[in-house]
C-alpha positions in Angstrom: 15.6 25.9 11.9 14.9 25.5 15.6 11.3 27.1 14.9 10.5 24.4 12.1 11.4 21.9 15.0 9.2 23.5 17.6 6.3 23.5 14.9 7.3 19.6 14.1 7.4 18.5 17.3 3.7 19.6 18.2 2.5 17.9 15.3 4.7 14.8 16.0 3.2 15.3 19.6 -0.4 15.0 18.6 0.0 12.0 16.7 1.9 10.4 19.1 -1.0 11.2 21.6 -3.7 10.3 19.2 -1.8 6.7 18.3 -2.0 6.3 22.1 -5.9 6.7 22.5 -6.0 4.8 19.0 -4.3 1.8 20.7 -5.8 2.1 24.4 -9.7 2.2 22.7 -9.4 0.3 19.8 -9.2 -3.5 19.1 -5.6 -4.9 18.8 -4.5 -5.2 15.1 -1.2 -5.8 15.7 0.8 -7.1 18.9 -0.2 -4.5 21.6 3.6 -4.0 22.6 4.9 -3.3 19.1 2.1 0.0 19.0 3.0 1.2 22.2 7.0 0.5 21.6 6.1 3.2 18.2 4.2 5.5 20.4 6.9 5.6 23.0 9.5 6.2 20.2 7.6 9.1 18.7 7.1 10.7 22.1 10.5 10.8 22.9 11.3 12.5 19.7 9.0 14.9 20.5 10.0 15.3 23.3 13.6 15.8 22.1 12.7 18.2 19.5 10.3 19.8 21.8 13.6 20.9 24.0 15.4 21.8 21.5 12.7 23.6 19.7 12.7 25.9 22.8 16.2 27.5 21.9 13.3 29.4 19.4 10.8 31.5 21.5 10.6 34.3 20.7 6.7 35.1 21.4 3.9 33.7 24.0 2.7 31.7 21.1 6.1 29.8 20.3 6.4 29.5 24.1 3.2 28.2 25.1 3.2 25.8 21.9 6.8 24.4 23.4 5.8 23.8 26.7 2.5 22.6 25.9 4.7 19.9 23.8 7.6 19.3 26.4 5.0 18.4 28.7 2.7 15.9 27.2 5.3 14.7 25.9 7.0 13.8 28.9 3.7 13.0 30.6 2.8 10.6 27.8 6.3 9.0 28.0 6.1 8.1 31.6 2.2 6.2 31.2 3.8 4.4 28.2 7.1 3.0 30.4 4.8 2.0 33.3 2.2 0.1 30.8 5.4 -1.6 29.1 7.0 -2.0 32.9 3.5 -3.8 34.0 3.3 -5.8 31.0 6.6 -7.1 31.1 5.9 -8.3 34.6 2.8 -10.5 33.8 4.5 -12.1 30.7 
């Protein structure tokens, strides 16, 4: 079970990151603190199953696939709280 998460939460990774570069690169559709409010959500739940997925290493690969998601996770996380933090100070 935990090695399905690990597996999901890389992919949920990725399209967290790629909804990120989407919205930082790309005209505004929608209201530009709803999309980064979705991307912030989906981080954290990689994040989350990211950390729980590690309970499942059991070679480099599962390892380094973990990491890899705990950390941009977490990275990505942070940017998105400080562009929301900054934005709710010039509104």
């Amino acid at each position: 079970m935990s090695k399905t998460l690990n597996i999901w939460s890389f992919l949920i990774m990725f399209l967290s990151v790629g909804l990120f570069f989407t919205q930082s690169f790309v005209v505004q559709i929608i209201q530009p603190s709803i999309g980064h409010q979705l991307t912030l959500a989906l981080s954290l739940l990689a994040f989350l199953l990211g950390v729980i997925g590690m309970f499942s290493i059991d070679n480099w690969k599962a390892a380094f696939r973990s990491i890899l998601t705990v950390f941009f996770s977490a990275s990505l996380s942070v940017v998105l709280t400080f562009i929301m933090f900054i934005g709710l100070l010039f509104d």
